[in-house]
N, C-alpha and C positions, 0 to 999 in steps of 0.2 A: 504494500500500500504506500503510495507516494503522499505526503505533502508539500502542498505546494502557499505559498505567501499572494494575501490577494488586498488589493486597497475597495472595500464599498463605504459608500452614502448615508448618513442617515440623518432624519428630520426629527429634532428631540424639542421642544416646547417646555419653558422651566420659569419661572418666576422670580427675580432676582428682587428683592428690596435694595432701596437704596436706603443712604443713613438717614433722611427728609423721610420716608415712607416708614422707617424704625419710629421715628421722631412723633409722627404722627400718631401712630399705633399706640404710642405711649402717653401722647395727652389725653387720649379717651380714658387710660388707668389711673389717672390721678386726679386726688382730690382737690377743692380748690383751693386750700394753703399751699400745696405745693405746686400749682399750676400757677400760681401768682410770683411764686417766688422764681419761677423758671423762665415767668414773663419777666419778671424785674432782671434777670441778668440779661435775658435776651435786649432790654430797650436799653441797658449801658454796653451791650456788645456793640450795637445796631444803632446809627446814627440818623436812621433813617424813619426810625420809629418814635411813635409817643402815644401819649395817654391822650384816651378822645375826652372831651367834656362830658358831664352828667347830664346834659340836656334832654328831658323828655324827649321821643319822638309824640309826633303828632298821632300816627297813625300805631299802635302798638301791639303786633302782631301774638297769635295765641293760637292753641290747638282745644279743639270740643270734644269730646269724648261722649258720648252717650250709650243706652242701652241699645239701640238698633247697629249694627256694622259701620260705625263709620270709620275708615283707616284712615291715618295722622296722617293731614299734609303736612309739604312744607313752602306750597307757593305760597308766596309772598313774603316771604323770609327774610329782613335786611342783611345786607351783607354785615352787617356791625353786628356781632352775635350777641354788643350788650345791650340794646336796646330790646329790653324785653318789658314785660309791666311788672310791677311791682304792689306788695298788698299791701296796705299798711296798715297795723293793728292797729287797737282803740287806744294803746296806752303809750304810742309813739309820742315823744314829746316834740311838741311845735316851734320852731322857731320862735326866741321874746320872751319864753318862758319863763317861769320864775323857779326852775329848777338848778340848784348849783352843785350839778354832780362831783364837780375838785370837789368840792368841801365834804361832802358826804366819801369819799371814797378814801378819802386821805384820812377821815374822823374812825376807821375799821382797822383793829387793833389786833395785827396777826399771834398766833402763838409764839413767834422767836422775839415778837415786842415784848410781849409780857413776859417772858423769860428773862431778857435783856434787863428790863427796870427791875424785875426781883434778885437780878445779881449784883447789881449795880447799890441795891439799899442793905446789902447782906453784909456779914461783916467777916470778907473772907482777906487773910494776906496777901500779899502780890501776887505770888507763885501761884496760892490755890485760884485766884482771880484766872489766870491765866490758864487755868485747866478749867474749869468754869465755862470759858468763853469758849474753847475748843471743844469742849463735851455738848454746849450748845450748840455749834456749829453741826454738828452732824445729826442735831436731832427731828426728826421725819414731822411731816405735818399733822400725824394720828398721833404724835407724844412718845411715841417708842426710839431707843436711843440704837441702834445698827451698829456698834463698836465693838472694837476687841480691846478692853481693860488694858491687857497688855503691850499691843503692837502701840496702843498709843500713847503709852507710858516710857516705852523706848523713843517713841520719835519725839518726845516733849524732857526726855533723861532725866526722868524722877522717876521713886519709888511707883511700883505699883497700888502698892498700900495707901500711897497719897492721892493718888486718883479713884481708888475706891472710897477715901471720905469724904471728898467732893462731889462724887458723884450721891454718897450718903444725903450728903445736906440738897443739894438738888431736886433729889428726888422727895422733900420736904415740901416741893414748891406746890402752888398752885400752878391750876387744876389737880386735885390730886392722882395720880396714877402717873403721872408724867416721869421722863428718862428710866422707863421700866423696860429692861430687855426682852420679856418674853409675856404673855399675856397673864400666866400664872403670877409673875413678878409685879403686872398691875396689878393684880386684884388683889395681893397681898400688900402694899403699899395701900391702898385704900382703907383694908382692914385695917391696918395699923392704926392709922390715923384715927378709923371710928371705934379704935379698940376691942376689936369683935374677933383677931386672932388669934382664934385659941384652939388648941392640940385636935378638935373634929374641922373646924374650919378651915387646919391647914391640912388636913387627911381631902377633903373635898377639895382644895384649889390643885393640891399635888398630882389629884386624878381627874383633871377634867377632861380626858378622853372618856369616861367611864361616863360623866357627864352629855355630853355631846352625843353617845350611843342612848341614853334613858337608861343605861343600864344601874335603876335605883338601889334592887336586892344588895349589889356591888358596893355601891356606895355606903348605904349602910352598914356593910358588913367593914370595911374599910373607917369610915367613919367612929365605929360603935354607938352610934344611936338609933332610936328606933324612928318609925316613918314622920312621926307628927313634929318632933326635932329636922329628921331630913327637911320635910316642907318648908318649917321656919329661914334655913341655912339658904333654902331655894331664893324663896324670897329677896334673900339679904345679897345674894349673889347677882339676880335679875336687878336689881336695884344701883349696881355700879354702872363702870365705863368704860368698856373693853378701850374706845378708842378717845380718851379724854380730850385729848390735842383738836379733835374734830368740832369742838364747838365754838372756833375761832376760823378765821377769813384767811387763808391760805395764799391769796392771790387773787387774780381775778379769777372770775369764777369760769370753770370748763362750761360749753355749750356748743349743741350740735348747727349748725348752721345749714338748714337744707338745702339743697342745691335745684328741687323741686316743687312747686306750691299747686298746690288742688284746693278750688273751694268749689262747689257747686254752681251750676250754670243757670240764670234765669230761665230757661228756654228746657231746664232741664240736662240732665246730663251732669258734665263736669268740668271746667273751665282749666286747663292745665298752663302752667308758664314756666319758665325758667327764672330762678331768682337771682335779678340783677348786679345783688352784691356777690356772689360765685363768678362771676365772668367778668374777666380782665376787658378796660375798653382800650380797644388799640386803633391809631390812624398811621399811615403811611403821608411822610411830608415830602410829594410831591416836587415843590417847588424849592424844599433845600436841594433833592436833587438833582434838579436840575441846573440849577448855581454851582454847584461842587464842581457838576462834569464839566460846566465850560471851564473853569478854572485849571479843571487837568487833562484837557482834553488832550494835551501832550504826551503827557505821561503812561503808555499803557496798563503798566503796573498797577496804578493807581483807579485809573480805568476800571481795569480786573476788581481793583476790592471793591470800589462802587456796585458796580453790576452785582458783584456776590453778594452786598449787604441789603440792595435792592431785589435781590430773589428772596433771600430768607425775608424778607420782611413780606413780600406778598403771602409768600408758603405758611408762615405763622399766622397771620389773618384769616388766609383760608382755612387754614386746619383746625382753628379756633370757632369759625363759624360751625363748619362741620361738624365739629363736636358737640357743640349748642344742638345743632339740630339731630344729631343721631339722640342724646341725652333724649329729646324733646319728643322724638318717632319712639323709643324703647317706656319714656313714659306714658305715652299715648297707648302704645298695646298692654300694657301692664295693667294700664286703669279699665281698657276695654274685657281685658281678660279675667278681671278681677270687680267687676260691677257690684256683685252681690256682696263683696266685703265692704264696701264704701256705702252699701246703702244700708248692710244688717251687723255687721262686724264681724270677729274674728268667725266664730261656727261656718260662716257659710264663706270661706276661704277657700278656694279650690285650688287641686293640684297644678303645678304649672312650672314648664322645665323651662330652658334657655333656648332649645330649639323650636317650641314650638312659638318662641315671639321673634326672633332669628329669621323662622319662615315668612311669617304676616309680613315683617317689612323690609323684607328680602334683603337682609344680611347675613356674615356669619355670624355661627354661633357663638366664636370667640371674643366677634365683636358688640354684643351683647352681655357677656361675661365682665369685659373689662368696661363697659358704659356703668354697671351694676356695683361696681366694688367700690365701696368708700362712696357712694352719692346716696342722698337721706331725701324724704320724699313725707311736704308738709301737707298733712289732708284732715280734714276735722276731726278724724278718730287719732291726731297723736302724727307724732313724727318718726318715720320707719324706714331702714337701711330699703335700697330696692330688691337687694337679695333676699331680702324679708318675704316678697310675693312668690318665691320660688320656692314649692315644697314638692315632696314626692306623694304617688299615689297610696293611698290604703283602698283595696277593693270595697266591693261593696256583696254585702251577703245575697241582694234580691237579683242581682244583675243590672243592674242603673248604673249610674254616674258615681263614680269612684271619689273619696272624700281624702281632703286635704290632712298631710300627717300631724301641720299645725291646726287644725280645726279639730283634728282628734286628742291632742296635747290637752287645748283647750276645754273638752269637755270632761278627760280624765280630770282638770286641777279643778273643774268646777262641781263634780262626784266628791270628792275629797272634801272638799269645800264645807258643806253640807253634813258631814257623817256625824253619827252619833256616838258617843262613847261605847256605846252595847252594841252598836252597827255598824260596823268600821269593814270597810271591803278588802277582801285579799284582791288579788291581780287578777284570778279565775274569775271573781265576782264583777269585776270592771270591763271583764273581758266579753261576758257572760253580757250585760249591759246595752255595752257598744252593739254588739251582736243583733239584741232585741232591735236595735234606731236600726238596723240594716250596715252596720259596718263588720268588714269580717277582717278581725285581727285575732293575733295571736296572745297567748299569756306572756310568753317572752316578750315582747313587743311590748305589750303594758308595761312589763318592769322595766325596759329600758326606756321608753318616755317617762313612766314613772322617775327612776335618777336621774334623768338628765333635767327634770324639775324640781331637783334638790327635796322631792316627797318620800319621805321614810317609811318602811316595811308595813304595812298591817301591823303586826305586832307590835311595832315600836310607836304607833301611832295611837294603835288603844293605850298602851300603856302611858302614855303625855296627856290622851285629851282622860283618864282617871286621874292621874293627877293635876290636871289642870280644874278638874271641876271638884276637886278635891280642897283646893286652895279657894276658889270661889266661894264654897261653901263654909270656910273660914271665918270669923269675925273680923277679922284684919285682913284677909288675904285679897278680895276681890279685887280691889284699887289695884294694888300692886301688877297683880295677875294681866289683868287686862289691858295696861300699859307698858307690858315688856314684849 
């Protein structure tokens, strides 16, 4: 058998991105702190760029959504993707106001302030002063102190001993439970303080795992007292501050800022927009360049970076617009897909994947995915991630319309909800339930929605709500009880 060497042909079709098409792909994934922050280096890269004015448009473009099919346009779109409308709540304050937020925001007195002034009026010598300040320094905004005694006894080159008596007297301070290492360590500083630690009290704070499980026979037995002592010990324990530092102003405060607004449509339906402070407003200045180029019209080189500063600046515009509007098409199918949760709430949440809103407004699925991730979506029932609307199916026992695995969540925590000390449902019983409405799940399935909503065992659940109604039943207990 001969071989022989042959040259053939062939037509292969392949899709290359370019880094502009990376570039792209990647402002649909992020959110908009960091799409702002990617513009702000873009407009000192790019001399060509700037920030448009706030100016209303006159004309201010939106997508309707209703119960009949209607698919999200986007004629009439402006190219400014930030010209969108905006809602403005009742409690917006007006220009001329008589509100003076400096003053109020500056008058809000963090936990490391008031730590500061109680070190400051203390009667500690230099050196302690100086460990003091440093053991302050690392202390968290929940009051818990994160250090290692000794690593930072070396890096300050004092005893260790002397940094545990400072941190002694510290932990003195108000709020009490504060610079407490571990949560056992709060509650025992508290105790101290209200003098109530003593040899069962510290048998109970030593096992709060034992705690945390209900597991009271345990406790007891640990303890040496009998139940009606346990309950009082309860009480006194529900009555601290796991996180004492928390009752103080941290900063500003976190807030989700949605990138999406839904309020209902006169005409019916649902009026959806894009929220105008999410989107960066950008213009392209024209007329610098064209001044620039006559200036270097010699120059190629120069030439070259023009032109290039002048592509990316269109390329960012456009991809910016783009994004507004895929955002604005992926909210539109979501709201259309999901009608019955906007008009009755969670229960009537239907299942719903990525591809089948991918297909409606004929993109891919990935590009769906990455519109979805980090954008939050403001609609009268609450503000919700948009991955929120994507749940898997749970069948249905009659043969119908398969029910949402969050809508089944749902009606487990609200079963729960409800029970009785004497009637408390195992997961067969929930399952058993579900089963009757037409849903066909499994027992496993219960217990695993069941933990991942932090609902503890049948068994461990009668055994809390007996002693909860144990404590109710109390002469002292009810108050307590029912505000922990």
């Amino acid at each position: 058998m001969e071989s022989s060497a042959s040259l053939l042909q062939r037509q292969k079709q392949s899709l290359v991105l370019t880094p502009q098409m990376m570039e792209s792909i990647r402002l649909l994934q992020l959110a908009h702190p960091e799409l702002h922050q990617f513009v702000e280096q873009e407009i000192e890269k790019n001399p060509f760029l700037e920030r448009a004015s706030n100016r209303a448009p006159k004309d201010i473009p939106s997508i309707s959504a209703g119960k009949p099919r209607i698919g999200p346009t986007t004629g009439g779109i402006s190219d400014q993707a930030s010209q969108w409308k905006s809602i403005r709540g009742k409690n917006n304050v007006q220009p001329g106001g008589n509100h003076a937020f400096e003053d109020t925001w500056t008058s809000i007195e963090t936990l490391h302030d008031h730590v500061a002034r109680q070190i400051a009026l203390s009667a500690f010598a230099p050196l302690e002063r100086r460990i003091a300040g440093e053991l302050a320094g690392h202390l968290e905004d929940t009051g818990y102190l994160p250090v290692n005694l000794a690593e930072l006894a070396r890096s300050l080159n004092v005893r260790e001993a002397v940094v545990e008596r400072v941190l002694g007297t510290l932990q003195q301070f108000d709020p009490p439970g504060i610079f407490a290492r571990t949560l056992s360590e709060c509650l025992e500083i508290q105790l101290r303080q209200l003098d109530r630690f003593d040899p069962a009290m510290a048998a109970l704070v030593a096992n709060l795992e034992a705690l945390a499980r209900r597991d009271f026979q345990s406790l007891k037995r640990h303890c040496g007292v009998d139940e009606d002592d346990l309950l009082d010990m309860l009480h006194e324990i529900r009555a601290l501050d796991p996180k004492p530092g928390n009752r103080f102003q941290s900063g500003g405060p976190e807030s989700i800022i949605p990138d999406v607004l839904v309020q209902p449509s006169p005409g019916g339906g649902w009026q959806i927009e894009l929220n105008p402070d999410t989107l960066p407003r950008l213009l392209m200045n024209q007329n610098y360049f064209a001044q620039v180029s006559r200036l270097s019209a010699q120059n190629s080189k120069d030439q070259s970076f023009l032109n290039e500063c002048l592509q990316n600046a269109n390329w960012l515009i456009r991809s910016l617009d783009q994004r507004a509007k895929t955002i604005l098409k992926v909210a539109a199918e979501i709201i259309r897909q999901q009608d019955a949760f906007f008009e009755h709430g969670v229960a009537h949440l239907r299942p719903l994947n990525l591809r089948t809103v991918a297909d409606a407004i004929n993109v891919h699925q990935s590009t769906v995915s990455r519109v979805t991730s980090n954008k939050y979506m403001l609609t009268p029932r609450g503000v919700f991630e948009l991955k929120y609307f994507f749940t898997v199916a749970i069948g249905s026992s009659e043969g119908g319309d398969a029910y949402s695995a969050e809508a089944v969540r749902h009606q487990i925590k609200a079963m729960v909800a409800v029970e009785l000390p004497d009637e408390v449902l195992s997961d067969d019983d929930i399952a058993t339930r579900l089963k009757e409405t037409g849903i066909d799940i499994a027992r496993r399935t219960v217990a695993k929605y069941r933990e991942a909503l932090n609902i503890p065992s049948s068994a461990r659940r009668r055994r809390e709500k007996r002693v909860r109604l144990r404590c109710q039943s109390s002469p002292d207990g009810g108050g307590d009880e029912s505000s922990s």
